[in-house]
N, C-alpha and C positions, 0 to 999 in steps of 0.2 A: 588517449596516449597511455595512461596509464594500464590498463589491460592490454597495450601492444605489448607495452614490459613484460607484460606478465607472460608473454608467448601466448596470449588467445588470438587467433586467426580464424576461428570460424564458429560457429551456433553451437557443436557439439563443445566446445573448451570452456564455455562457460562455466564456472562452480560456483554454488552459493557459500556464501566463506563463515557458516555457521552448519553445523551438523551435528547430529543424534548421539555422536562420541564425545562430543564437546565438554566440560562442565559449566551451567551455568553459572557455581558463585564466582568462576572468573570474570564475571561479565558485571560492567553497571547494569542499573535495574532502573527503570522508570514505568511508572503505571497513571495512567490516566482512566477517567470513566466518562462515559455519555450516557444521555437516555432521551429517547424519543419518544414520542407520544403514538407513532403507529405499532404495529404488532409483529410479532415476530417475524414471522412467516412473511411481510411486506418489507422487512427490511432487509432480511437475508439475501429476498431474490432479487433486489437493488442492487446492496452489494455488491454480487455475485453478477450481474446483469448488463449492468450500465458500463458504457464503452469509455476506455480508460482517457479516448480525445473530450468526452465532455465529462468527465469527474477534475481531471486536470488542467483546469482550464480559469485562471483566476492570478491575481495580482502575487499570490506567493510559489503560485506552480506554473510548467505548459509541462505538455506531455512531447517527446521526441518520439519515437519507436518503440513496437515490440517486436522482440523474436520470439517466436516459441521452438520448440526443443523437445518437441511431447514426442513419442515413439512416431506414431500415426503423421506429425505434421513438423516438419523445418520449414517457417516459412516469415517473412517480417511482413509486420502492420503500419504501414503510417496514416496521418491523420485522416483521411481521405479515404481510410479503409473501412469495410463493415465488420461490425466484432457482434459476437452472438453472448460468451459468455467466456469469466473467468476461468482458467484450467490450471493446472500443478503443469511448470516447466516452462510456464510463459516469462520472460523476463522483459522491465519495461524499464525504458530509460525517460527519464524526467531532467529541467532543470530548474532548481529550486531557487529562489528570490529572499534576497535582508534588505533589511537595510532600505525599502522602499527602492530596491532594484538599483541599490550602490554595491552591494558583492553575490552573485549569484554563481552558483556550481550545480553541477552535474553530477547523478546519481544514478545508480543501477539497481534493480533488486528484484531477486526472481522469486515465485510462488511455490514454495516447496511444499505443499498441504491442503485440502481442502474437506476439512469434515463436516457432509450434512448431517450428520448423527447428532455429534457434540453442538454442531455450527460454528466452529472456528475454522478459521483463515490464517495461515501461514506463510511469510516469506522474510528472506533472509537477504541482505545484501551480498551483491558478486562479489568474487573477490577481484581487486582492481578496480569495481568500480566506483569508491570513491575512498578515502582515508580511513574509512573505522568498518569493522567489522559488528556481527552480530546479527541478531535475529527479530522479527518483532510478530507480535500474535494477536489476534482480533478473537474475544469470546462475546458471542450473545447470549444472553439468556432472556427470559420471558416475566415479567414482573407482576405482582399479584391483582395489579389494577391493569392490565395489559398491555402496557407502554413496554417498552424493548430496554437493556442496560447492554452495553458495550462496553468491557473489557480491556481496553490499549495498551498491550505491556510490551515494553524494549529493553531488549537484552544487547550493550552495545561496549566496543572497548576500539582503543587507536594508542598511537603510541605516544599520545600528548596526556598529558595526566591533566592540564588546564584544558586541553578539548572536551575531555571527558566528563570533567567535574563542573565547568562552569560555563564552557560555548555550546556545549552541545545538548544538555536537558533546555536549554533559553531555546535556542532556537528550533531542538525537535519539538516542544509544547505549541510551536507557532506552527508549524507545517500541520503537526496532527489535528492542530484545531480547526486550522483551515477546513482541513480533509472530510473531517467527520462534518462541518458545518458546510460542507457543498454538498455531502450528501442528503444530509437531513432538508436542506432546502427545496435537491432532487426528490426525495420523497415526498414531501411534504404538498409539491405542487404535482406529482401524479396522482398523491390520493385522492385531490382535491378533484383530477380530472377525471380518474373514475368514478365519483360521487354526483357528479354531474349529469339531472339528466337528456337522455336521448331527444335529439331535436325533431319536430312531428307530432 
């Protein structure tokens, strides 16, 4: 409802309601770190990889649809779809869970970035699609004992000053952890299958 307000009627009206003009000291700031025990190069293509029906799939997230929006492809995904890989212009709707599923809402946030140079990941929430604005960014870098460190920083603002300050770093620390701790487990248990060996 809230992006019909907004006049989006169709995949092209979509906008991410953070962008490149923006400044960020207007924005709250939150950073969190991870680190994994596989290697770069293993997490990245995780990341990057694994189909957004089974990363969102868990007592604080499900995943609803994506559109993508890419030049080449208008086209929506739902669960039942095959997904190859993450691309810049995908946007994925989720609904997120508190509360042990006493208040759960709906979210939107498209992929405006994907550097395999740097290896960060970028995406920004729609605008409309849910109360607060901003951006948030994934960097990996590679550690000197070869384990992976993860980067989570959110750039985020609404028009509540108590959302901003005190509901919303609680409960984004609870999704992000989730997030990252479904993936590490998806990693975790394909290293383990490629280590495995050949039957024969």
């Amino acid at each position: 409802m809230l992006q019909y307000n907004c006049n989006i009627r169709c995949i092209s009206d979509l906008e991410a309601s953070y962008t490149m003009q923006q400044n960020a000291k207007d924005y709250y700031k939150q950073v969190r770190t991870y680190r994994l025990k596989e290697s770069l190069e293993s997490v990245w293509e995780n990341y990057n990889n694994n189909s957004p029906t089974k990363i969102y799939t868990g007592s604080k997230f499900s995943f609803g649809l994506m559109l993508s929006k890419t030049k080449s492809n208008n086209s929506i995904m739902y669960n039942s779809d095959a997904f190859s890989k993450i691309e810049q212009g995908q946007v994925l709707y989720l609904k997120l869970d508190f509360l042990k599923g006493i208040y759960s809402m709906a979210v939107a946030f498209e992929i405006t970035a994907i550097d395999s140079i740097k290896h960060t990941i970028e995406f920004s929430y729609v605008k409309g699609g849910c109360k607060a604005s901003g951006k948030q960014t994934l960097q990996f870098e590679k550690c000197k004992n070869g384990e992976t460190k993860i980067t989570h920083t959110s750039l985020y603002k609404s028009k509540s000053t108590m959302r901003d300050m005190i509901l919303y770093p609680f409960f984004h620390a609870k999704i992000t952890n989730a997030f990252h701790r479904k993936l590490k487990n998806i990693i975790a248990k394909s290293a383990f299958v490629k280590s495995q060996p050949l039957a024969g």
